[in-house]
C-alpha positions as CSV (number, residue, x, y, z in Angstrom):
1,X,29.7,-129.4,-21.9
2,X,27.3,-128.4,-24.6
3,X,25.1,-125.3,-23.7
4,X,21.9,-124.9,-25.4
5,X,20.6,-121.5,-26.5
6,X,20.1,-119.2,-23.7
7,X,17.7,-116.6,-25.8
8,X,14.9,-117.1,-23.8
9,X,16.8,-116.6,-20.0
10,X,17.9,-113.3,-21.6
11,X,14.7,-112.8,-22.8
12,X,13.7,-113.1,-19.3
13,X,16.0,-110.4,-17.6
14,X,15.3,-108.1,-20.2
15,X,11.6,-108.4,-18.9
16,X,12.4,-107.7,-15.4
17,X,14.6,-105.0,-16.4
18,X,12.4,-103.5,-18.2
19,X,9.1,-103.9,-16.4
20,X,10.8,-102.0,-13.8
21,X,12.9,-98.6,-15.4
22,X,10.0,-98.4,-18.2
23,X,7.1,-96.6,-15.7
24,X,10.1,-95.4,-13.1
25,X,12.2,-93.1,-15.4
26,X,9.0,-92.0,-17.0
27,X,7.6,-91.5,-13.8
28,X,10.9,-89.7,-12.4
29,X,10.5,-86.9,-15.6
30,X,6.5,-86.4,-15.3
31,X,5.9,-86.4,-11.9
32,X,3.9,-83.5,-11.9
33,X,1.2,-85.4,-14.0
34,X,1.2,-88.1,-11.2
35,X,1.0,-86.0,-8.5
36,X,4.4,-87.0,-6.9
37,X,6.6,-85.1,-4.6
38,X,9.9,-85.9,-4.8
39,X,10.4,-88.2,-1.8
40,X,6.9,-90.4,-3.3
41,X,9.0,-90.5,-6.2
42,X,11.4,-92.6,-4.2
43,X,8.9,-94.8,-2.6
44,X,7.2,-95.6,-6.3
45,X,10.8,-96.3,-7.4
46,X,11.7,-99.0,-4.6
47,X,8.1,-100.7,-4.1
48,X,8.9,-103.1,-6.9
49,X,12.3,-103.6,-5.7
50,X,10.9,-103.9,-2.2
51,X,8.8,-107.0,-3.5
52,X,11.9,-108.6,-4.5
53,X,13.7,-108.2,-1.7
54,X,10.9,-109.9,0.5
55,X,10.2,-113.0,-2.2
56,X,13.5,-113.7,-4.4
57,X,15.0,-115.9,-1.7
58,X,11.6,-117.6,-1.3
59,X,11.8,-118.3,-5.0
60,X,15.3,-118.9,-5.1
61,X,14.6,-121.8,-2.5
62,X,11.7,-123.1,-4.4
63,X,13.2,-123.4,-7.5
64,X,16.1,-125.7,-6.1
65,X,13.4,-127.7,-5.0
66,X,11.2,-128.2,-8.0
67,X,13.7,-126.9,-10.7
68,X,14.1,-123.5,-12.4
69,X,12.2,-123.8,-15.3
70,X,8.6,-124.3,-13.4
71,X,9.4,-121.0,-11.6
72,X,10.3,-118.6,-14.2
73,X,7.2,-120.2,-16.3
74,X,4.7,-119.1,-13.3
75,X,6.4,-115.3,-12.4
76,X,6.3,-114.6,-16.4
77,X,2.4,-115.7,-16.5
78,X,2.2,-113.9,-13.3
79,X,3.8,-110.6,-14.8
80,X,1.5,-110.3,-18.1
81,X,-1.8,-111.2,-15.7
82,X,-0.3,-108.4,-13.1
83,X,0.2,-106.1,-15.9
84,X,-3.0,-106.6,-17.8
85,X,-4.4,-105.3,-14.6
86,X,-2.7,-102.5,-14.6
87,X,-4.3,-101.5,-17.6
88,X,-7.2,-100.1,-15.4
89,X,-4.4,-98.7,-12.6
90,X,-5.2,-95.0,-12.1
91,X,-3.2,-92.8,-9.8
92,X,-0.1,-93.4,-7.9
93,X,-1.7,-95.4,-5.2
94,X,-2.9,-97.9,-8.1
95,X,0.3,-97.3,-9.6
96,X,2.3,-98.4,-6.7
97,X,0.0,-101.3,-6.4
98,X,0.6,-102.7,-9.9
99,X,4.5,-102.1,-9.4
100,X,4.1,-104.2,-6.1
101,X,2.7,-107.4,-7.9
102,X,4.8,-106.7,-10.8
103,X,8.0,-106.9,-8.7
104,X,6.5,-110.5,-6.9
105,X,6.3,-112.1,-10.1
106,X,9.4,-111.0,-11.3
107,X,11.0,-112.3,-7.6
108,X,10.1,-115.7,-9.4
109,X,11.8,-115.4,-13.0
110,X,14.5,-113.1,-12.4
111,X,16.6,-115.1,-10.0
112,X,15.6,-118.6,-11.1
113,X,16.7,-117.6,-14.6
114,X,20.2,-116.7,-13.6
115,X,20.2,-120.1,-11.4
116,X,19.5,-121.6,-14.7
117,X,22.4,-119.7,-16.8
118,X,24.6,-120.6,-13.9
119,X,23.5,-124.6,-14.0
120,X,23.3,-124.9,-17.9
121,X,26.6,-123.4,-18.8
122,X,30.5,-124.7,-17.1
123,X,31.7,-122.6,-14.5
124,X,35.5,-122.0,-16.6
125,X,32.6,-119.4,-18.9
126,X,30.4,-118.1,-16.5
127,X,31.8,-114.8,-17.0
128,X,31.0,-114.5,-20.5
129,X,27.2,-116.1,-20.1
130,X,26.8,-113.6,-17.1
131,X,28.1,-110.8,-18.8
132,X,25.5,-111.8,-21.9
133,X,22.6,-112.0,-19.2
134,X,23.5,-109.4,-18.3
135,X,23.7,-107.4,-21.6
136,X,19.9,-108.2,-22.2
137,X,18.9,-106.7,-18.8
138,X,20.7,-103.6,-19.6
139,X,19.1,-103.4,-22.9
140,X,15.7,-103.4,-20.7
141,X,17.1,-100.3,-18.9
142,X,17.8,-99.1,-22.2
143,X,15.1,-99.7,-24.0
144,X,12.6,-98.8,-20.9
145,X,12.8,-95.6,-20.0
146,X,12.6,-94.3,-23.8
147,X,9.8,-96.1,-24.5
148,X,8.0,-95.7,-21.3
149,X,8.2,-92.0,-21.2
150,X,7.3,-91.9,-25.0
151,X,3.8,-94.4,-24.3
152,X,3.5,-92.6,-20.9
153,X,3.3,-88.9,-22.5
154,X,1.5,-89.8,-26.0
155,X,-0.7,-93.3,-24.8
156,X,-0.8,-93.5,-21.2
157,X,-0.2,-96.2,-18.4
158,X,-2.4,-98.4,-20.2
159,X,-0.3,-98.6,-23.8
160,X,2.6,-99.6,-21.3
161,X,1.3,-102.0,-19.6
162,X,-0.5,-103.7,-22.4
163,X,3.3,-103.8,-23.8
164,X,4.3,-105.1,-20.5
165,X,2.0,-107.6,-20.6
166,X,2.8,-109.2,-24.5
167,X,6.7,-109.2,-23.7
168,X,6.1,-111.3,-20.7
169,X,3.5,-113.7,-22.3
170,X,6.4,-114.0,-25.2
171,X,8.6,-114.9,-23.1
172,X,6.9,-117.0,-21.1
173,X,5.7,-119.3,-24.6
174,X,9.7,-119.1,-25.5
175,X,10.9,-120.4,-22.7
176,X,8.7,-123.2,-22.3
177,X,9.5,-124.5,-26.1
178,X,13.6,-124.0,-26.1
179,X,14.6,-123.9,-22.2
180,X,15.2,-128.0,-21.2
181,X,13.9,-129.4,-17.5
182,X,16.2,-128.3,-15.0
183,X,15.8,-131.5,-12.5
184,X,16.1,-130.7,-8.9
185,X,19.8,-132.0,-7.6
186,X,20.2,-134.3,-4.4
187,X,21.4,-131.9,-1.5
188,X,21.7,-132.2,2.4
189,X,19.4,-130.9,5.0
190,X,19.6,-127.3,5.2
191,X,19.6,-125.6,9.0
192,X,18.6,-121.7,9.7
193,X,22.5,-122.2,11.3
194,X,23.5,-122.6,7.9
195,X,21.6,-120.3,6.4
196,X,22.9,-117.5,8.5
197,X,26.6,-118.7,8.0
198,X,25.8,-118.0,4.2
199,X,24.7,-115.2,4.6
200,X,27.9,-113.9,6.7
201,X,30.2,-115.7,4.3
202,X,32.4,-113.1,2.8
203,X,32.3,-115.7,-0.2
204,X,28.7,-114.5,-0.4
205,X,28.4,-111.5,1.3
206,X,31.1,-109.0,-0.3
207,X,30.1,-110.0,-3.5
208,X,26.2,-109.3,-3.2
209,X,27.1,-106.1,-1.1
210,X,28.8,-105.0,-4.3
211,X,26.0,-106.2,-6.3
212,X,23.8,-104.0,-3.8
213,X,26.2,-101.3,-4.3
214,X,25.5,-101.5,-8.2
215,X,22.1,-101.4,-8.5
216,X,21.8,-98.7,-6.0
217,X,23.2,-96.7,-7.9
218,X,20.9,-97.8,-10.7
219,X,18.0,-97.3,-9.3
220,X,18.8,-93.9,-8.2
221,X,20.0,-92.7,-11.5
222,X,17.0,-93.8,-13.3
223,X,14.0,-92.2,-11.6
224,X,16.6,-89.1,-10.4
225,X,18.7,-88.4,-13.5
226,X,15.6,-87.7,-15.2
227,X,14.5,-85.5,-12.6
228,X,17.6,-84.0,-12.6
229,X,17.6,-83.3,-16.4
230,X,14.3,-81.3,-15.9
231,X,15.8,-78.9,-13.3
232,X,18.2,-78.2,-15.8
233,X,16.2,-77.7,-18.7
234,X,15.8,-80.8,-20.3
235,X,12.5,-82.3,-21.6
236,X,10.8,-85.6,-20.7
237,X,12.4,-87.4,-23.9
238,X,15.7,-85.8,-23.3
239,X,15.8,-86.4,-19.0
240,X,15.5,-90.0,-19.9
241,X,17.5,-90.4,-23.1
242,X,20.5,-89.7,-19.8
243,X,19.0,-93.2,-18.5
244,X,19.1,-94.8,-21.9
245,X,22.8,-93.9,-22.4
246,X,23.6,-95.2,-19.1
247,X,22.2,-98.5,-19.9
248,X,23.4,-99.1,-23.3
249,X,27.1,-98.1,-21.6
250,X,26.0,-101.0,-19.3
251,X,25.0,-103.4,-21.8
252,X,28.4,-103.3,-24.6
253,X,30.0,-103.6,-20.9
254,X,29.5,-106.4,-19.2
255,X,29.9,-108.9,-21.9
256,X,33.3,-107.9,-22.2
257,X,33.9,-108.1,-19.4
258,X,32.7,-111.2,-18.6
259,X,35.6,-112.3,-21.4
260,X,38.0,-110.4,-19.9
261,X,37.4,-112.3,-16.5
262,X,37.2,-116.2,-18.1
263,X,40.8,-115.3,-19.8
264,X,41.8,-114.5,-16.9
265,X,43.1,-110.7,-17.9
266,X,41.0,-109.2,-14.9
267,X,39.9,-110.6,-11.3
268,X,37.2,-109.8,-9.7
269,X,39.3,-108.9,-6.2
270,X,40.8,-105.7,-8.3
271,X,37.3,-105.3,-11.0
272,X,34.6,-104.4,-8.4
273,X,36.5,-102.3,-6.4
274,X,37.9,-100.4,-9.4
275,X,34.0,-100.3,-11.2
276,X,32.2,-99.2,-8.0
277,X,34.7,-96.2,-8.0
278,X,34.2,-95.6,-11.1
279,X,30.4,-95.3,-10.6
280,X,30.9,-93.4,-7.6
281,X,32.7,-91.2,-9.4
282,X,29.4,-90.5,-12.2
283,X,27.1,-89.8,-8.9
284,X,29.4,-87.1,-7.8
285,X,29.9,-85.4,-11.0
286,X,26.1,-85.0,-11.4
287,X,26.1,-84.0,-7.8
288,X,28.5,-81.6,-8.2
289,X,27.8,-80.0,-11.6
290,X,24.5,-80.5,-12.8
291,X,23.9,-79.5,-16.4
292,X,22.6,-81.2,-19.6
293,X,26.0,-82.2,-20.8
294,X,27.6,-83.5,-17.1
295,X,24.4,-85.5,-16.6
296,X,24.4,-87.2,-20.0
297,X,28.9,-87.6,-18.9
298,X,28.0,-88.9,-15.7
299,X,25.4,-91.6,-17.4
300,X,28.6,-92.9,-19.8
301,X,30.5,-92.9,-16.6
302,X,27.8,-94.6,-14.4
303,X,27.7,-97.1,-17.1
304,X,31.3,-98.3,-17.5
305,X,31.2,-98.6,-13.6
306,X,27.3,-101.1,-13.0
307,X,28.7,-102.9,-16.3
308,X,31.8,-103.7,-14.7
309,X,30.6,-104.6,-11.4
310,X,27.8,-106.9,-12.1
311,X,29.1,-109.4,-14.4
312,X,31.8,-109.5,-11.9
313,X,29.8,-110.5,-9.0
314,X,27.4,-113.2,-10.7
315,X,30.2,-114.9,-12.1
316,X,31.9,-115.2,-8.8
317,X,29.0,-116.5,-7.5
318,X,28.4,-118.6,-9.8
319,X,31.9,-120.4,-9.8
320,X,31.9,-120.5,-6.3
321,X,28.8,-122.2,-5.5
322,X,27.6,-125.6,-5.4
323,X,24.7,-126.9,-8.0
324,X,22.4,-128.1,-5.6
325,X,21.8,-124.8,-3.5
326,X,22.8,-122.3,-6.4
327,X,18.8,-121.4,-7.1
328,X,18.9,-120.9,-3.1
329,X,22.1,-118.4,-3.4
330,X,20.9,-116.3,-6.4
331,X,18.1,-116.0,-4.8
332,X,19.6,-114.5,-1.5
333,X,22.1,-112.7,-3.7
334,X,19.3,-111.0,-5.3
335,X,17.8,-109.8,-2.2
336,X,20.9,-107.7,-1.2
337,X,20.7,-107.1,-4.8
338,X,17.3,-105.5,-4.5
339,X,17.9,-104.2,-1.6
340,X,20.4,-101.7,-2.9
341,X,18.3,-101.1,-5.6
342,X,15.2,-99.8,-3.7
343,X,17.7,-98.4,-0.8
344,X,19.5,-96.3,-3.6
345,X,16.3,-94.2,-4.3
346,X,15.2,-93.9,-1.0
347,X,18.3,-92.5,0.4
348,X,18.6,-90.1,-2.7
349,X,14.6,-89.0,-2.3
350,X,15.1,-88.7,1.9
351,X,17.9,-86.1,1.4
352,X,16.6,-84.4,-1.7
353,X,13.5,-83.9,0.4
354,X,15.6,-81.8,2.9
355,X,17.8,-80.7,0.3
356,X,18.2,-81.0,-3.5
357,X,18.8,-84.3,-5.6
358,X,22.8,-83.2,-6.2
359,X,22.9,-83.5,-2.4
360,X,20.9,-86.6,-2.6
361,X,23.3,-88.3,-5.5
362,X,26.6,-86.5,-3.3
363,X,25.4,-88.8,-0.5
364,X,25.3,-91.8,-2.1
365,X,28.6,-91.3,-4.5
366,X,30.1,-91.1,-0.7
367,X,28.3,-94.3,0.4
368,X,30.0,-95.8,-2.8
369,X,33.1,-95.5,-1.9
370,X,32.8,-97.2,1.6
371,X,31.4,-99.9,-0.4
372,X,34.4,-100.2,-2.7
373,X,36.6,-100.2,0.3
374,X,34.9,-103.3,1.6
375,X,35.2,-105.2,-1.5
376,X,38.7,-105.1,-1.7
377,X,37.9,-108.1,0.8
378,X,36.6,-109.8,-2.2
379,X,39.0,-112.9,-3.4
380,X,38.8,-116.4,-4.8
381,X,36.5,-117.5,-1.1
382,X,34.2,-120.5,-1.9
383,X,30.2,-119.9,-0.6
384,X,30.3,-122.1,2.4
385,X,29.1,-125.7,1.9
C-alpha cells in the first residue's frame, strides 16, 4: 500500500492543537488582565473542549458518509472565519464565545483527519503514522502557549487570532491540493442498539477512557501549570515555557513510540497503563512540591507519560476498527477524548476554588491512577462490528 504525503493531516492537528493551548496557557498566566478567578479560568479552558465533545461524533458520522476530506475542508474554513471574528472579541465573555465556535469547527477537522491517516495508511504501521499525527499536534501545544502569551502580552487577542486565522486558511488551501478524495465505503444499517454496544465495548471504551485520561491531564497542565509557575515566582513567559517543555516531551514521544508498537517491542495492554502512571506521577509532584524547577520536572515527566499514551490508543483503534465506520469511531473516541480534556480543568479549578491548585492537580494525579488500573483491561479486543 502506497501512502501519499500526510503533511497536510498533520498540518491539521497542529491547528487544533494549537488554536486551543495558544489563548488557554496565555490566559492561565495573565488572568488578572482578563479578569478571571481561578475557577472561570477552568470554564474558559474547557468551553472549546466542551464544543467538541457535543459535535466530533456528529462529524465523525458525517464524514463516513460523505468522505473525510469535505469535512476537514469546511471546519478549517470555519476556524479562520471564527477566528477573524475574534479579532473584535473583547473580554472573557467574548472570549469564551470565540473559543466556543473555534472548538465546533475544529469538531469537524480534527477527528475526520485522523479518520483519514487511519484509512490512507495499512493498519501493520498505524502506530508510527499515529505517533507522527500525533507529533505535529504536540508541536501545537508546544508552539502555542509561547507564542500566545508572547502576542497576548506585547499585541493582544487580536495579533493571535489573526495568526489563528492564516494557519487555518493554509491549511485548509494544502489540504485541498495534496490530500486525495476519500470515497465513502458501503456499510450496513446502523441501530442506536449498536451504537450503544460501541460505546460499552471495552475494544472502544478502555482505549478512549485512557485517551480521556491523557488529555485530562493536558488540559489541566496547560492553563494550571502556568498558574502555578506564577504563585511561585515565575513570569508569564517563564509559567508557560513549563507548557512548552511538556509538549515538545510529548512530541519526540510518540513517534517512537508508535515504532516501538508496529515492531512489536511494546503493547498497548502494558504501554497505557505504564504511561498514565507515569503522568500521574508529574501531577503529584507538582502537587506536592511546587517550585520553578519541580514544575518545569513534572512538565518532562507529564510529557513522557500523554506521549506514550496517545499514540497507543489511536493506533489500537485504528487497527481494530473496520473502514466503513472508522470516521464514526474517531469521532466518538474523540468525544471521551474531549471530554477528559475539558473534565481535567474543571476538576482542577472546582478544588483549587476551595483549596489551592496543588490540591487541585493531587486530585487528579489520584483519579489517574484509577484510570490506569482500568486499562490494564486493555488487550488485542476488536471494536464490535
Amino acid at each position: 500500500m502506497t501512502t501519499p504525503p500526510l503533511g497536510a493531516l498533520y498540518a491539521a492537528g497542529f491547528v487544533t492543537a494549537f488554536g486551543a493551548h495558544s489563548i488557554a496557557a496565555g490566559a492561565g498566566a495573565d488572568t488578572e488582565s482578563l479578569g478571571l478567578t481561578v475557577l472561570g479560568l477552568g470554564l474558559l479552558l474547557a468551553v472549546y473542549d466542551l464544543a467538541e465533545v457535543v459535535l466530533k461524533p456528529v462529524f465523525g458520522v458525517l464524514s463516513d458518509r460523505v468522505g473525510q476530506k469535505p469535512v476537514i475542508l469546511g471546519g478549517l474554513i470555519g476556524f479562520a472565519v471564527v477566528s477573524v471574528a475574534g479579532v473584535w472579541a473583547v473580554g472573557p465573555i467574548a472570549l469564551a464565545l470565540v473559543r466556543f465556535g473555534q472548538g465546533a469547527c475544529a469538531s469537524a477537522f480534527s477527528p475526520s483527519s485522523s479518520a483519514a491517516v487511519s484509512r490512507l495508511v495499512s493498519k501493520d504501521r498505524a502506530g508510527r503514522y499515529f505517533g507522527r499525527y500525533g507529533s505535529w499536534k504536540g508541536l501545537g501545544y508546544a508552539a502555542g502557549p509561547v507564542l500566545g502569551a508572547v502576542l497576548l502580552t506585547t499585541s493582544g487577542s487580536r495579533a493571535l487570532f489573526l495568526v489563528l486565522a492564516g494557519l487555518a486558511a493554509v491549511t485548509a488551501v494544502w489540504v485541498a491540493v495534496s490530500i486525495p478524495t476519500l470515497e465513502p465505503l458501503p456499510k450496513r444499517r446502523f441501530t442506536v442498539v449498536d451504537l450503544g454496544r460501541q460505546l460499552t465495548d471495552p475494544g472502544f471504551l478502555v482505549p478512549t477512557l485512557a485517551l480521556a485520561t491523557a488529555t485530562g491531564a493536558l488540559g489541566a497542565a496547560v492553563g494550571f501549570l502556568p498558574a502555578l509557575g506564577r504563585t511561585v515566582g515565575l513570569g508569564v513567559i517563564g509559567a508557560t515555557a513549563a507548557v512548552t517543555v511538556l509538549a515538545v516531551v510529548s512530541s519526540v514521544t510518540q513517534p517512537v513510540v508508535g515504532r516501538l508498537l508496529d515492531s512489536g517491542r511494546v503493547h498497548v495492554a502494558v504501554g497505557v497503563p505504564v504511561g498514565i502512571v507515569v503522568l500521574s506521577a508529574g501531577l503529584a509532584v507538582a502537587a506536592l512540591i511546587p517550585s520553578p524547577a519541580v514544575i518545569f520536572a513534572s512538565a518532562v515527566v507529564l510529557g513522557v507519560g500523554i506521549g506514550a499514551v496517545t499514540p497507543l490508543g489511536f493506533a489500537h483503534l485504528a487497527a481494530t476498527t473496520p473502514d466503513d465506520r472508522i470516521g464514526r469511531v474517531m469521532g466518538s473516541a474523540e468525544l471521551g477524548r474531549e471530554t477528559g480534556d475539558a473534565a481535567g480543568p474543571l476538576v482542577v479549578g472546582a478544588v483549587a476554588a476551595a483549596s489551592s491548585i496543588p490540591a487541585g492537580l493531587g486530585v487528579l494525579a489520584l483519579l489517574g491512577l484509577v484510570a490506569a488500573a482500568l486499562s490494564t483491561r486493555l488487550g488485542a479486543a476488536r471494536v464490535r462490528e
